[in-house]
N, CA, C and O atoms as CSV, one atom per row, in Angstrom:
chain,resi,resn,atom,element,x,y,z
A,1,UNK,N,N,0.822,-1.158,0.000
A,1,UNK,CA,C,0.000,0.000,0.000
A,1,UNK,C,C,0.894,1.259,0.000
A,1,UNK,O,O,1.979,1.300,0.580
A,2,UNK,N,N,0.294,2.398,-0.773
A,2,UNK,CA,C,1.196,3.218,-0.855
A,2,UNK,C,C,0.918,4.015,-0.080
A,2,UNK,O,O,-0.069,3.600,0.528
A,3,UNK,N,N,1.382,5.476,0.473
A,3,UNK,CA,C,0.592,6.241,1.105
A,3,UNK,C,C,0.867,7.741,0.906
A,3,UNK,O,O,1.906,8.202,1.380
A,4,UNK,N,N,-0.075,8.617,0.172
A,4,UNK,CA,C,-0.053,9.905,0.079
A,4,UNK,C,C,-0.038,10.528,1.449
A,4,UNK,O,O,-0.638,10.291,2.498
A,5,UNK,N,N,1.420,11.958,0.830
A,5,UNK,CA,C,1.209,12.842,2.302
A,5,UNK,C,C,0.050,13.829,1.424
A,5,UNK,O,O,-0.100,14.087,0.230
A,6,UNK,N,N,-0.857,14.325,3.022
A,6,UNK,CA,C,-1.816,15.521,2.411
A,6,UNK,C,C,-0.789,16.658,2.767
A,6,UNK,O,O,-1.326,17.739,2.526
A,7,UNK,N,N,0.429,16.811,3.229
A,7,UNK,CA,C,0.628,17.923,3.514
A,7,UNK,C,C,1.845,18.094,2.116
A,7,UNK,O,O,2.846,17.413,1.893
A,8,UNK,N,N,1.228,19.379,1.278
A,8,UNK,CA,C,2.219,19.869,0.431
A,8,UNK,C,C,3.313,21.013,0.494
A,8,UNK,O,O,3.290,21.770,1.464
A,9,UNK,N,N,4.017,21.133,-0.233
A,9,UNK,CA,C,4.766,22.119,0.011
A,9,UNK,C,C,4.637,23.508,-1.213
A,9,UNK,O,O,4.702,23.264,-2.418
A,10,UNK,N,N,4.488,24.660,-0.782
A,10,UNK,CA,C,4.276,25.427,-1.512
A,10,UNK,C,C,5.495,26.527,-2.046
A,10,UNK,O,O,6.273,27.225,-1.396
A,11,UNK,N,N,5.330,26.384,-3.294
A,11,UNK,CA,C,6.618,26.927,-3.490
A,11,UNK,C,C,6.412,28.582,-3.665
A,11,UNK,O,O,5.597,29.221,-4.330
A,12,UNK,N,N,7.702,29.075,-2.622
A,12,UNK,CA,C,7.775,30.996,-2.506
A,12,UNK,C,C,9.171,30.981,-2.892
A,12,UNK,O,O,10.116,30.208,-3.050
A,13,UNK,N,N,8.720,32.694,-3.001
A,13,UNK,CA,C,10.166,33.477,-3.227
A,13,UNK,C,C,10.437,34.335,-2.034
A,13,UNK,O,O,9.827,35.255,-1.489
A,14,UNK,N,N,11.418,33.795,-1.847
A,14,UNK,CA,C,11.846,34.505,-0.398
A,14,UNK,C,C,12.361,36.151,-0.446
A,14,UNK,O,O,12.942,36.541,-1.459
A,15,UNK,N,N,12.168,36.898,0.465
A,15,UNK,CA,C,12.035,38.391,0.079
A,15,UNK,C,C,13.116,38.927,0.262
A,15,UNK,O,O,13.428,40.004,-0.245
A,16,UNK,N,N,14.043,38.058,1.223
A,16,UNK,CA,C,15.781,38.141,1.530
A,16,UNK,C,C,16.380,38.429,0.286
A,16,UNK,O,O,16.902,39.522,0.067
A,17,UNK,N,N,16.318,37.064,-0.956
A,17,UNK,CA,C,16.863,36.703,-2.328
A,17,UNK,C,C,16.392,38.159,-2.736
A,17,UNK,O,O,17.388,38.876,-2.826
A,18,UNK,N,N,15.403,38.743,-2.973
A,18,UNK,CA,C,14.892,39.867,-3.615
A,18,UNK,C,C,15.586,40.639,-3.676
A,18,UNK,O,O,16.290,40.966,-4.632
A,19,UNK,N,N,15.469,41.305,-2.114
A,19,UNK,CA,C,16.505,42.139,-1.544
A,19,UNK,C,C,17.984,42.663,-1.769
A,19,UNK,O,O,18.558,43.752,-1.769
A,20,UNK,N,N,18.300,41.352,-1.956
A,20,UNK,CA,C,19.722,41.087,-2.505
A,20,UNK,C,C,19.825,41.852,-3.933
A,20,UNK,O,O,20.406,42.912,-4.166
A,21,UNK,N,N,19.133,41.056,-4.781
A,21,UNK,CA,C,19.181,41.415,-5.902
A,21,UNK,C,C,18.911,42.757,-6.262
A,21,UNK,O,O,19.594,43.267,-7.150
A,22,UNK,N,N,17.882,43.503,-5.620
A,22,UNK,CA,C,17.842,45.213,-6.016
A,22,UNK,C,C,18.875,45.725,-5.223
A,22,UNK,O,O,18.863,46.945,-5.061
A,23,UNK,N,N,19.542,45.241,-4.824
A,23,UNK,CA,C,20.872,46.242,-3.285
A,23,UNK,C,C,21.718,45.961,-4.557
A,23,UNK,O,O,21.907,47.113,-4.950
A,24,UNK,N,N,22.350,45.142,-5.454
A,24,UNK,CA,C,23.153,44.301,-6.431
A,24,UNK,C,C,22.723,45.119,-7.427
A,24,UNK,O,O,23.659,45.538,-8.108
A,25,UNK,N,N,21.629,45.505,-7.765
A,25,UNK,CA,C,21.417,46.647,-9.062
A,25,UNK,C,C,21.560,47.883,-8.656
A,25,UNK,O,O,22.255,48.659,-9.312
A,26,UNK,N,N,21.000,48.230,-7.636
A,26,UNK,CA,C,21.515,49.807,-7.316
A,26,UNK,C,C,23.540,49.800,-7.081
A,26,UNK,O,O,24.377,50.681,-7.282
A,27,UNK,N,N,23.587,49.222,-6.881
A,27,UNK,CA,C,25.191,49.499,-6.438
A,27,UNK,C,C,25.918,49.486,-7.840
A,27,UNK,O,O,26.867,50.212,-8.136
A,28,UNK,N,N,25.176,48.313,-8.856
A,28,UNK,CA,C,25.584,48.648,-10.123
A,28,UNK,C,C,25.542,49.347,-11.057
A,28,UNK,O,O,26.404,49.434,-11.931
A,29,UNK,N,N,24.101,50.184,-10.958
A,29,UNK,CA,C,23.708,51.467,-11.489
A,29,UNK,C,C,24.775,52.830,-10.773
A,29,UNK,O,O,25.779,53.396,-11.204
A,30,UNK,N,N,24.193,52.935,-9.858
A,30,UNK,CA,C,25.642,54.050,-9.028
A,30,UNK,C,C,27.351,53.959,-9.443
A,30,UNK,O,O,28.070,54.903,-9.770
A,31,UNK,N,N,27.744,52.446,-9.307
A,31,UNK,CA,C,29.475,52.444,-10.099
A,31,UNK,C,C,29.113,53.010,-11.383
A,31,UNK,O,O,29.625,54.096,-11.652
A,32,UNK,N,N,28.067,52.308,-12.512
A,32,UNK,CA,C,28.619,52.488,-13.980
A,32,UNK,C,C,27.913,53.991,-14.161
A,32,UNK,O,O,28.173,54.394,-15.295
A,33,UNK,N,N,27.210,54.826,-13.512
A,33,UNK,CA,C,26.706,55.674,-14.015
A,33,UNK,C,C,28.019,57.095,-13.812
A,33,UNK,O,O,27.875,58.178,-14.379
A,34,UNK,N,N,29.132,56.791,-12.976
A,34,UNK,CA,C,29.488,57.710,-12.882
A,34,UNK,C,C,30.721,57.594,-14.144
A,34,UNK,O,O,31.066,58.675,-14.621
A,35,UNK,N,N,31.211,56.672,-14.548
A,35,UNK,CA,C,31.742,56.766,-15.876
A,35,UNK,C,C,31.553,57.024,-17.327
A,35,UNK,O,O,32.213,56.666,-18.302
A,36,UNK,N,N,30.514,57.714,-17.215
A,36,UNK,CA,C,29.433,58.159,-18.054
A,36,UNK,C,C,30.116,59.650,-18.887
A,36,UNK,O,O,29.477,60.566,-18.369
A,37,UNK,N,N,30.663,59.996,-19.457
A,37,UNK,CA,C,31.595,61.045,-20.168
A,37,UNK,C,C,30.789,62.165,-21.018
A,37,UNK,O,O,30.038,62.151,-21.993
A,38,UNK,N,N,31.276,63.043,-20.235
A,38,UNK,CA,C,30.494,64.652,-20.849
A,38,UNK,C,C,31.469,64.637,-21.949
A,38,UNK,O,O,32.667,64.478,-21.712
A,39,UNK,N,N,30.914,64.832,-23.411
A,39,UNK,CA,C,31.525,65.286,-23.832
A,39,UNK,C,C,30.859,66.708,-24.892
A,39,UNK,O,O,29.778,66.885,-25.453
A,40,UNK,N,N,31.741,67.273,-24.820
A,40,UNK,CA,C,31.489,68.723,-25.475
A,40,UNK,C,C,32.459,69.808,-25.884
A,40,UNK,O,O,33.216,69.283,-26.701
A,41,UNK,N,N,32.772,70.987,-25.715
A,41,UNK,CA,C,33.294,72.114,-26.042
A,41,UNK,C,C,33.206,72.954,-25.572
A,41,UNK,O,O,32.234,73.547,-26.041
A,42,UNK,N,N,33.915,73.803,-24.393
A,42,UNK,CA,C,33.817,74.957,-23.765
A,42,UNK,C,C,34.027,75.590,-24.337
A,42,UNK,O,O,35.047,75.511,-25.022
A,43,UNK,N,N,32.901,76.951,-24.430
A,43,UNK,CA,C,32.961,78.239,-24.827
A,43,UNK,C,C,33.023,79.557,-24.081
A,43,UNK,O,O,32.712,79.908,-22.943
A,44,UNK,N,N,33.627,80.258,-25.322
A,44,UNK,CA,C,34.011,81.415,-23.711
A,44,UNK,C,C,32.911,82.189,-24.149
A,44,UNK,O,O,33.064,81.964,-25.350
A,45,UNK,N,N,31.732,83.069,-24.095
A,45,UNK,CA,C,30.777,83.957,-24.712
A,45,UNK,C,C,31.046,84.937,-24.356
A,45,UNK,O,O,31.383,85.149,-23.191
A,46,UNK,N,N,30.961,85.985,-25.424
A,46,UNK,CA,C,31.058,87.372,-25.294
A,46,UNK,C,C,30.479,88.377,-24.294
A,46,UNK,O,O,29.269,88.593,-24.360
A,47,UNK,N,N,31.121,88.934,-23.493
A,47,UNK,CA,C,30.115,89.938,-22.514
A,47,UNK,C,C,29.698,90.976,-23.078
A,47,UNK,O,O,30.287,91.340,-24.096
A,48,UNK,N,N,28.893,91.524,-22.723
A,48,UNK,CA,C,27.684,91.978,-22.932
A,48,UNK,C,C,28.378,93.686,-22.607
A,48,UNK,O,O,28.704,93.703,-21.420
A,49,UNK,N,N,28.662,94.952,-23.223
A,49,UNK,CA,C,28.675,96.032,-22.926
A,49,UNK,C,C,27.647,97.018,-22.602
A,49,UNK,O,O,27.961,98.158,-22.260
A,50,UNK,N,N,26.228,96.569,-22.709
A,50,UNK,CA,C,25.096,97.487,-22.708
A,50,UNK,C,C,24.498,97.010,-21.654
A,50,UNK,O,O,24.250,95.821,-21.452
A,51,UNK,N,N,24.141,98.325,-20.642
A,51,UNK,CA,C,23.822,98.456,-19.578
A,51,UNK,C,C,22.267,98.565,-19.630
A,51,UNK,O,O,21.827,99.112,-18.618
A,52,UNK,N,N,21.599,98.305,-20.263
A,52,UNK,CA,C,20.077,97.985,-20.399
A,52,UNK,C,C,19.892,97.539,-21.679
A,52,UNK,O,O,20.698,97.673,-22.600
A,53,UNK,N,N,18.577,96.886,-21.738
A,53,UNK,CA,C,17.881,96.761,-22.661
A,53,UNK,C,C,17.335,97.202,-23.505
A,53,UNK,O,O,16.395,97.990,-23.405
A,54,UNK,N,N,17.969,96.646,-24.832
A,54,UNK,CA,C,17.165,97.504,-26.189
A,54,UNK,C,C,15.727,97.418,-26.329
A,54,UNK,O,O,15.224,96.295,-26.314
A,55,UNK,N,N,14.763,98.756,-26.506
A,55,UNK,CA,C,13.825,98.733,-26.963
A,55,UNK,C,C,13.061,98.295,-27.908
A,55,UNK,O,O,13.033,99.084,-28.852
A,56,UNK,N,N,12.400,97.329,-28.060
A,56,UNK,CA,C,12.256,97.066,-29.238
A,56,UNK,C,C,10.520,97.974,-29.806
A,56,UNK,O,O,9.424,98.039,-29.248
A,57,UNK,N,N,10.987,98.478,-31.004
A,57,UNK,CA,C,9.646,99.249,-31.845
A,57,UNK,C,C,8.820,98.121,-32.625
A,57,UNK,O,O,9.190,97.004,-32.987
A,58,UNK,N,N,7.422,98.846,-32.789
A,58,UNK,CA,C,6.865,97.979,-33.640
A,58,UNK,C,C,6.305,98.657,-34.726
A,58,UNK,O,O,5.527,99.583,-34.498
A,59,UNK,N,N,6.657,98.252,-36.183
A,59,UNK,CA,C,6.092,98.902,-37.289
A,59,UNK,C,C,4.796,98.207,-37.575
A,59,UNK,O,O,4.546,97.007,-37.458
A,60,UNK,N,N,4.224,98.925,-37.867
A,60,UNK,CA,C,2.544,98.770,-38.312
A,60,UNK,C,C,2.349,99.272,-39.513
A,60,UNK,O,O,2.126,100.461,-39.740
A,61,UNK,N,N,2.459,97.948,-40.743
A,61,UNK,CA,C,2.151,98.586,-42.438
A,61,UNK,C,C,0.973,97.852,-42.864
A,61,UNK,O,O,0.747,96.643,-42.820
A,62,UNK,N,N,0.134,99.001,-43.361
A,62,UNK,CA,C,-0.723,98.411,-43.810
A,62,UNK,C,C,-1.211,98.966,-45.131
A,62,UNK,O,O,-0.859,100.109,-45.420
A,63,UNK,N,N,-2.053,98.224,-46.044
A,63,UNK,CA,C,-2.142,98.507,-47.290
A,63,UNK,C,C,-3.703,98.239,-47.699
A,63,UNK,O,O,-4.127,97.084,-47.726
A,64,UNK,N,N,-4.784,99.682,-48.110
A,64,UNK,CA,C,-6.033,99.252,-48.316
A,64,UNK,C,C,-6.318,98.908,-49.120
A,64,UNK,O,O,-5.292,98.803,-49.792
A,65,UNK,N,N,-7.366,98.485,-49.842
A,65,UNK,CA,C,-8.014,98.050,-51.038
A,65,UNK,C,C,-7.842,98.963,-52.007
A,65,UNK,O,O,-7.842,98.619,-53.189
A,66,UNK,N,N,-7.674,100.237,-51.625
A,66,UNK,CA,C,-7.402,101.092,-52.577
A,66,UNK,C,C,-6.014,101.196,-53.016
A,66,UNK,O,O,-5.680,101.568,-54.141
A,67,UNK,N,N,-5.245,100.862,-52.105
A,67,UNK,CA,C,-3.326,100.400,-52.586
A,67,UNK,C,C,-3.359,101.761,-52.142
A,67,UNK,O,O,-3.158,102.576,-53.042
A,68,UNK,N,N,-3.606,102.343,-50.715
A,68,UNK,CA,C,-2.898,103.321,-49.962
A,68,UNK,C,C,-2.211,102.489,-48.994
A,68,UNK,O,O,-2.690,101.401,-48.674
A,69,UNK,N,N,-0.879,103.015,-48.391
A,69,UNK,CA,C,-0.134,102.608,-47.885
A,69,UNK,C,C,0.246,102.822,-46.605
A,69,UNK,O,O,0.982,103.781,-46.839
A,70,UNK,N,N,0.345,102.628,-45.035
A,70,UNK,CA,C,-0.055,103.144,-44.025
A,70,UNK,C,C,1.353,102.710,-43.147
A,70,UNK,O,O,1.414,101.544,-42.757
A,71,UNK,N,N,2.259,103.458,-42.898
A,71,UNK,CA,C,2.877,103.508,-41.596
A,71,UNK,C,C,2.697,103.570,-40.297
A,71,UNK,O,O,2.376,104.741,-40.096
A,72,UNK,N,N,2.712,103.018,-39.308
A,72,UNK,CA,C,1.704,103.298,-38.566
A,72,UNK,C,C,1.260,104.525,-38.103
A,72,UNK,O,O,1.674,105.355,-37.293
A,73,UNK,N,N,0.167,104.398,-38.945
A,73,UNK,CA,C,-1.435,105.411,-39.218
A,73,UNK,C,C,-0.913,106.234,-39.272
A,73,UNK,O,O,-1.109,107.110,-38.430
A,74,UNK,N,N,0.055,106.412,-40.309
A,74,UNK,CA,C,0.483,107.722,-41.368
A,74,UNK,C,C,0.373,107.395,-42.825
A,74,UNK,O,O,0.737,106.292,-43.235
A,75,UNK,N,N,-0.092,108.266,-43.583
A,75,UNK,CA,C,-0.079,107.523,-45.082
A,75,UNK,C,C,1.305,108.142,-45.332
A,75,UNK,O,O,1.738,109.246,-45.003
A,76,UNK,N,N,2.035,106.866,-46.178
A,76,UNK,CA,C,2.896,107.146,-47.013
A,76,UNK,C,C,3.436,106.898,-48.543
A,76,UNK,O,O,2.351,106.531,-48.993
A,77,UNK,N,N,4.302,106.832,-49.650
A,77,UNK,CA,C,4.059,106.232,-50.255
A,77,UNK,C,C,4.821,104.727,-50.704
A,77,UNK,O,O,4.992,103.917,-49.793
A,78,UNK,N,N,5.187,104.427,-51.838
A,78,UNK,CA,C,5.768,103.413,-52.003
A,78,UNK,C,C,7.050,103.437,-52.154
A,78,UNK,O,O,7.883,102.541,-52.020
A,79,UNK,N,N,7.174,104.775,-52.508
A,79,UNK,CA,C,8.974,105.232,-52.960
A,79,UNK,C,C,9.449,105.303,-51.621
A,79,UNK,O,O,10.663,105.281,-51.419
A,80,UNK,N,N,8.505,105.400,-50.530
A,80,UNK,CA,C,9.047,106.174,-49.340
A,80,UNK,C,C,9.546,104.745,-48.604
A,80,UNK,O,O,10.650,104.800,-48.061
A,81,UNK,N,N,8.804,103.448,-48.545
A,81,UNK,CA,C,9.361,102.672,-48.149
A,81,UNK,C,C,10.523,101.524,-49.161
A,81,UNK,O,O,10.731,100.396,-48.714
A,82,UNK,N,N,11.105,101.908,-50.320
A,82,UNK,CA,C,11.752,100.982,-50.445
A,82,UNK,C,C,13.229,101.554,-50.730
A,82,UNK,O,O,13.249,102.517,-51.496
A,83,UNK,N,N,14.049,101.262,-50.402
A,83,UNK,CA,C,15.374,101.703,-50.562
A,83,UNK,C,C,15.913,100.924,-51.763
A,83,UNK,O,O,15.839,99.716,-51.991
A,84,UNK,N,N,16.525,102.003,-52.545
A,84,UNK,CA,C,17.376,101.435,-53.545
A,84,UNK,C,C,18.806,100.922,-53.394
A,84,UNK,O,O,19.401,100.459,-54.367
């Protein structure tokens, strides 16, 4: 006669092994990340001599149906805006 055990064994993952293994990736991420190489080109940039900020203007041209020509809201003509 044969005889079955009722008591089985259930198979886990122990949380120790786990443990291990993410402590084993962080330590390996941290060494290789710092050999990691900037590479680039230092530049020296020009300083700056102006002691404020340029203003900037805004031109306003506009042109009606009639082909009058408008600076802002001055009429002018066509000779007046194009340089030769």
């Amino acid at each position: 006669m044969v005889l079955q055990s009722s008591y089985k064994t259930k198979p886990s993952i122990s949380p120790i092994s786990i443990a291990d293994i993410v402590l084993l990736l962080l330590i390996f991420f941290l060494l290789t990340s710092t050999y990691v190489a900037q590479t680039g080109i230092k530049v020296g940039l020009p300083k700056s001599s102006a002691h404020h900020a340029l203003s900037e203007k805004n031109v306003i041209i506009t042109v009606t149906i009639n082909g009058e020509i408008y600076i802002n809201d001055h009429q002018t003509s066509l000779d007046n805006i194009i340089e030769d």
